[in-house]
C-alpha positions as CSV (number, residue, x, y, z in Angstrom):
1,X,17.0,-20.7,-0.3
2,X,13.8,-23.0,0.7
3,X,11.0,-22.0,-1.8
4,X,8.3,-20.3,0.6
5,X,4.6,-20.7,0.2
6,X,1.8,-17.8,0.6
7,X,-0.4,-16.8,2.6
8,X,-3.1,-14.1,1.8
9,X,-4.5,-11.4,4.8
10,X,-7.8,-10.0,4.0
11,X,-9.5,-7.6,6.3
12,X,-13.3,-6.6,5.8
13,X,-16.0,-4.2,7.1
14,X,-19.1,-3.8,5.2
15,X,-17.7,-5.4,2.1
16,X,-20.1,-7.7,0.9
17,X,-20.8,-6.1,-2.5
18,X,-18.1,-7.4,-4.0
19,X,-16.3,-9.8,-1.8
20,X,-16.9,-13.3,-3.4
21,X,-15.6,-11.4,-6.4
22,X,-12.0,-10.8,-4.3
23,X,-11.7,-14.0,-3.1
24,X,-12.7,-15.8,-6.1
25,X,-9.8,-14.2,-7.5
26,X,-7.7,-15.4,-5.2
27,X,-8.7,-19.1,-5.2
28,X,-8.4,-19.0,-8.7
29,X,-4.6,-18.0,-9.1
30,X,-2.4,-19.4,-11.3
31,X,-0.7,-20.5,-8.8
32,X,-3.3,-20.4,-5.3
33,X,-1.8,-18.9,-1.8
34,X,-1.0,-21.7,0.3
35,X,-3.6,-20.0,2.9
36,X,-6.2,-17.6,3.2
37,X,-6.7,-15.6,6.6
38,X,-10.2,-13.3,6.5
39,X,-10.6,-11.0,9.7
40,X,-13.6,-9.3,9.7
41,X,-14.4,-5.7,12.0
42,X,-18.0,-6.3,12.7
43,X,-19.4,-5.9,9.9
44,X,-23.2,-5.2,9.8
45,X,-23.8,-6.5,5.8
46,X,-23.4,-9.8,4.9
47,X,-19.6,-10.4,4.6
48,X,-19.9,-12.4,7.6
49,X,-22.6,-14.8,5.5
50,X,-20.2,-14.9,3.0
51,X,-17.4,-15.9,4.6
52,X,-18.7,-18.7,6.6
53,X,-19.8,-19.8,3.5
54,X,-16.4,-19.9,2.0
55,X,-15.0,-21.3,4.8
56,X,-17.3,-24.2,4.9
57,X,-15.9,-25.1,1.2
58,X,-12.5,-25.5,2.6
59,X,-11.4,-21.9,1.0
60,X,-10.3,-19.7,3.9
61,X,-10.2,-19.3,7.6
62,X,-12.5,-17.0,9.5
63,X,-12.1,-14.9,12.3
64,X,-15.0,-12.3,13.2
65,X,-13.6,-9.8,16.3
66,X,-14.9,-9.4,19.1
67,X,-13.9,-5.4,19.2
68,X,-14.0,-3.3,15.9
69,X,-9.9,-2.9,15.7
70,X,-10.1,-0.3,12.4
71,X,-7.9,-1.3,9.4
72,X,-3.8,-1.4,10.8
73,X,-5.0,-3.3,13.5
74,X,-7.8,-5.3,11.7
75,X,-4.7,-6.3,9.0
76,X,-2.1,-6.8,11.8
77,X,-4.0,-9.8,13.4
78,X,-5.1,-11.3,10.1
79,X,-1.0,-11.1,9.3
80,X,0.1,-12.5,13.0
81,X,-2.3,-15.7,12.3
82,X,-0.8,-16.6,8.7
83,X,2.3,-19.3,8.5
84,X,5.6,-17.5,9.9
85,X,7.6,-18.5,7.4
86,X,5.2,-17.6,4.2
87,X,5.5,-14.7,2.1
88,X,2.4,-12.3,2.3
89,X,0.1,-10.9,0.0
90,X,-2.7,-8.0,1.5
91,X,-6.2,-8.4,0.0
92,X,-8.6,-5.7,0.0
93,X,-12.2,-6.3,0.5
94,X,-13.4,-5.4,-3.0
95,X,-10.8,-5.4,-5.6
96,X,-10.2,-8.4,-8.8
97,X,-6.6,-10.1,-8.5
98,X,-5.1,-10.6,-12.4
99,X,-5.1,-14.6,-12.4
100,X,-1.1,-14.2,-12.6
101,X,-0.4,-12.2,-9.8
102,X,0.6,-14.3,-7.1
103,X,3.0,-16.2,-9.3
104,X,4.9,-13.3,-10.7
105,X,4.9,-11.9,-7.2
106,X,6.4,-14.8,-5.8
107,X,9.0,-14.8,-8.6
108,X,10.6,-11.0,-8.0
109,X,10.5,-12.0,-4.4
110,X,13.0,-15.2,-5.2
111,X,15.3,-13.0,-7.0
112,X,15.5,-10.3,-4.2
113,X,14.8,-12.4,-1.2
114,X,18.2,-13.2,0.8
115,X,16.2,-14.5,3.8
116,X,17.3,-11.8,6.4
117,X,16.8,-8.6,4.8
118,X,12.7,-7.0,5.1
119,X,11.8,-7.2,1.2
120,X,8.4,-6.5,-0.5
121,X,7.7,-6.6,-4.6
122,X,5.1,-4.5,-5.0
123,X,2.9,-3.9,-9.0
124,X,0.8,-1.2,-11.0
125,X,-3.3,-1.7,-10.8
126,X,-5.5,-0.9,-13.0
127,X,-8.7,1.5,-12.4
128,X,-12.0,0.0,-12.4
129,X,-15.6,1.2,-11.7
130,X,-18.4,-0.6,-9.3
131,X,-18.8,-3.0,-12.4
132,X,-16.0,-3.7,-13.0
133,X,-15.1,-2.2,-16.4
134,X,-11.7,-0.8,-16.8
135,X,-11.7,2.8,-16.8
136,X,-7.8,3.5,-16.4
137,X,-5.0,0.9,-17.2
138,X,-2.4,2.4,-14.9
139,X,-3.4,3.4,-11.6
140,X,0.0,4.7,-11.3
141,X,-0.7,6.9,-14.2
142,X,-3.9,8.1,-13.2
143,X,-2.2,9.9,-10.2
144,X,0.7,11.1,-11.5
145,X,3.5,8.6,-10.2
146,X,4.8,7.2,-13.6
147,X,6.3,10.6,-14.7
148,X,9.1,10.2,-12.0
149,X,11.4,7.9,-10.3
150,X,10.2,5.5,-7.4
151,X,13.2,6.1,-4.8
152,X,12.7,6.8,-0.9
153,X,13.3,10.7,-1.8
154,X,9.7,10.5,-4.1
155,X,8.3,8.3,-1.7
156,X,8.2,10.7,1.5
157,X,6.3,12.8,-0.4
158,X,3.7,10.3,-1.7
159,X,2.9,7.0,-1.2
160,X,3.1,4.7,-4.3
161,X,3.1,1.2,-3.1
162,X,-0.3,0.1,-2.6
163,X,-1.3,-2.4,-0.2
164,X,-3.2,-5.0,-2.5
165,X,-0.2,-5.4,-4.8
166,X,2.0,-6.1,-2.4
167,X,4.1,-9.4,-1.3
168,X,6.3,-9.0,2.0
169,X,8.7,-11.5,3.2
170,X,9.0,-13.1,6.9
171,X,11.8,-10.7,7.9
172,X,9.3,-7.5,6.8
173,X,6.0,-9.9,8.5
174,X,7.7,-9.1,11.6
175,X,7.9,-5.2,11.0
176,X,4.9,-5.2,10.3
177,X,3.3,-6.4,13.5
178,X,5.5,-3.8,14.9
179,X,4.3,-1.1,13.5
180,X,2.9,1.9,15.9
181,X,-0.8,1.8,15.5
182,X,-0.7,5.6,15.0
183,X,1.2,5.3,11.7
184,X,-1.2,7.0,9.2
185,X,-1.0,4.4,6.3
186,X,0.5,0.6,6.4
187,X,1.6,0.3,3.1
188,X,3.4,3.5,3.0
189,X,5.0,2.1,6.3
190,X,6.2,-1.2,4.4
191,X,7.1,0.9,1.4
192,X,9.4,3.5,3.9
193,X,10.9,0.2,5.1
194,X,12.0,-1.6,1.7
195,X,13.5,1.8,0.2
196,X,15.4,2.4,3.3
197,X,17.1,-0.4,4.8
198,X,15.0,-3.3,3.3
199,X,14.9,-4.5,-0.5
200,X,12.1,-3.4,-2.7
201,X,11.0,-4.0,-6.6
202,X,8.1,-3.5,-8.3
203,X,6.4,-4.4,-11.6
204,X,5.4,-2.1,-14.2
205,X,2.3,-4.2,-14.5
206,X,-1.0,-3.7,-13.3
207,X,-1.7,-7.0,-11.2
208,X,-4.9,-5.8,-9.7
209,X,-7.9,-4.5,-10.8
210,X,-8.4,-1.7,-8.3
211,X,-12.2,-0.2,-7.5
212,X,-12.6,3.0,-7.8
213,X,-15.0,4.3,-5.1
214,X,-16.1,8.3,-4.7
215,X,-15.2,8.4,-1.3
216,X,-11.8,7.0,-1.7
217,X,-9.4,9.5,-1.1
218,X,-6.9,8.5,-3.8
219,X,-8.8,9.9,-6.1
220,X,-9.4,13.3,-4.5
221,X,-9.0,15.9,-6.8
222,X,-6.1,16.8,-5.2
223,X,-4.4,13.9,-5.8
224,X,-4.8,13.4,-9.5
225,X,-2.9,14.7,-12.7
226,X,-4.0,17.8,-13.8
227,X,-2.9,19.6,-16.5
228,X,-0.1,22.3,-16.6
229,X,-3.3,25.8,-16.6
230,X,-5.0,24.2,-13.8
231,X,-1.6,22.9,-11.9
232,X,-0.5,26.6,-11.4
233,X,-3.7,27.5,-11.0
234,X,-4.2,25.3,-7.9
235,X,-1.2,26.1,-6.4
236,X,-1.6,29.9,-7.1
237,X,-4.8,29.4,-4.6
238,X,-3.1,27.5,-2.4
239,X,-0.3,29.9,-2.0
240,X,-3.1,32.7,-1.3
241,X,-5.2,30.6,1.1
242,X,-2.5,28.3,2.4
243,X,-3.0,24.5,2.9
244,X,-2.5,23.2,6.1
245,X,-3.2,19.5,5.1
246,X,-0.4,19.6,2.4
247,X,2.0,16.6,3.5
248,X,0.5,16.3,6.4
249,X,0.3,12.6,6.7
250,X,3.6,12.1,5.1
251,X,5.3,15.2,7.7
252,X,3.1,12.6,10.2
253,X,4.7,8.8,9.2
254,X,8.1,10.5,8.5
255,X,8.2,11.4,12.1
256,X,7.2,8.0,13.6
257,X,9.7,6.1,11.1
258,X,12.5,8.5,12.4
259,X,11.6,8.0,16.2
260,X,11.4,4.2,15.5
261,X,14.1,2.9,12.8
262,X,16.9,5.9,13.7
263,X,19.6,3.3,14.4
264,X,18.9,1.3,11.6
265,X,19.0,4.5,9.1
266,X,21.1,5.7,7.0
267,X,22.9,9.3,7.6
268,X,21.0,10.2,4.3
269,X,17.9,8.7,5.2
270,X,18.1,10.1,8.6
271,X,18.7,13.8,7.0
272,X,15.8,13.3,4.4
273,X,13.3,12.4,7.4
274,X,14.5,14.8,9.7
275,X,13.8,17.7,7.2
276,X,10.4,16.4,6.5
277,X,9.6,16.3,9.6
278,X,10.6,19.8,10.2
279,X,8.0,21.0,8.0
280,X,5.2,20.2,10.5
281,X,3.2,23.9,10.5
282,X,5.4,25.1,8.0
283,X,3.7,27.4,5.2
284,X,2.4,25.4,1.8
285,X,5.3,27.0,-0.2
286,X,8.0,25.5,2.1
287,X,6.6,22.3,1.9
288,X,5.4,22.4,-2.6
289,X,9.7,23.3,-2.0
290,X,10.7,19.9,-0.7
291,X,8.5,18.0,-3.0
292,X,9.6,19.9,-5.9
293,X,13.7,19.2,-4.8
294,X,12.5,15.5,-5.1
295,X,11.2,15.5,-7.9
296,X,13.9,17.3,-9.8
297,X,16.3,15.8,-8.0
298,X,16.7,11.9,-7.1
299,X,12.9,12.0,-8.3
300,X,13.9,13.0,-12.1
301,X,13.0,10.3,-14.4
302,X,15.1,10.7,-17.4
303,X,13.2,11.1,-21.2
């Protein structure tokens, strides 16, 4: 098959804090994306400063909207303006890309890539804080999602494939405009995609450094490892109070994928997601059931 070049989407709002950091990460690869596409959601800092300024060097192209879109959208028209037939990486607004990354991207993708099939290749990040000192080596680890199996069973319960690591191929570039506006989360989209009737691969390396910000909600306490006292003590209040946010956006995406992709699905597939999405207003013990069938079953990772 033709080696394909890359092209890089960024989308920003009110990122200027750090974003010459991001994108001098990216013009600084190892091997440097064949095109950089910057839409920016009216922002009122001075990303838009910064990015004409980048774009005067020759660096990146661009595009300020005319209508705040909000993030899926914001990302689907920086996507629709790349090359059609380049692979894809996402950028974030405030991360640090490991010099290496687009190149060992690009080289799972040519071992998975068969040119019809929706692929992504996907990494691990590493934690950092607003200085960008390394705080955790494995995001991966810091919430929980090394101690079992990545499968599409453990991945309708969680999300694991995060945006800024990703590289999608043409076929999947094309889902991806597609995708319902009202789908909760892109990546897990993507991610729901390559584990059902796609491809998918990722690298046990961390190939971003990943800010760590307090009001991001991947780090909400409820989301990160805990140890075994104050696991079942959580989940003892929860089973007193209830939860009705538990799953929720998972119950939420589940359903949407179902509606959209049913044809394309597999009878297992179909099953799985149709039994998520029957736990919508189900009680937080139903739903801690499912995930816990996941993780003990296809989920299991063996020691």
């Amino acid at each position: 098959m033709k080696a394909r070049k890359v092209s890089v989407a960024m989308a920003t709002f009110n990122g200027g804090a750090f974003l010459a950091e991001q994108i001098n990460s990216i013009v600084n690869q190892s091997l440097p994306p064949s095109e950089i596409v910057v839409c920016d959601d009216l922002s009122q800092d001075n990303s838009a400063e910064i990015l004409k300024s980048y774009e005067s060097s020759g660096y990146l192209r661009y595009i300020p909207n005319e209508l705040r879109l909000g993030i899926i959208e914001n990302f689907k028209k920086a996507v629709s303006l790349t090359e059609v037939q380049n692979y894809i990486a996402f950028s974030d607004q405030d991360d640090i890309w490991m010099p290496h990354k687009l190149e060992m991207l690009l080289h799972r993708m040519s071992e998975i890539d068969d040119g019809t099939t929706p692929a992504l290749v996907y990494s691990d990040l590493a934690v950092i804080d607003k200085k960008g000192k390394v705080i955790r080596e494995s995001f991966w680890n810091e919430l929980g999602q090394d101690t079992y199996v990545h499968c599409f069973e453990t991945l309708l319960h969680g999300n694991f494939v995060t945006g800024c690591s990703m590289l999608i191929n043409p076929p999947m570039r094309k889902l991806f405009l597609e995708m319902p506006s009202s789908a909760p989360m892109h990546d897990h989209w993507m991610a729901l995609i390559g584990y059902s009737f796609g491809t998918a691969s990722k690298i046990d390396l961390p190939l971003v450094k990943y800010r760590k910000h307090g009001s991001n909600a991947a780090f909400s306490a409820s989301h990160l490892k805990k140890t075994a006292f104050r696991r079942r003590l959580q989940n003892l209040k929860l089973l007193v109070t209830g939860d009705q946010n538990y799953l929720k956006s998972e119950i939420a995406i589940a359903s949407l994928f179902l509606e959209k992709f049913k044809p394309l699905l597999s009878k297992k597939h179909h099953t799985l997601l149709l039994l998520l999405s029957q736990l919508r207003g189900r009680s937080f013990l139903k739903k801690k059931v499912s995930l816990h069938l996941a993780l003990r079953g296809p989920g299991r990772k063996e020691k």
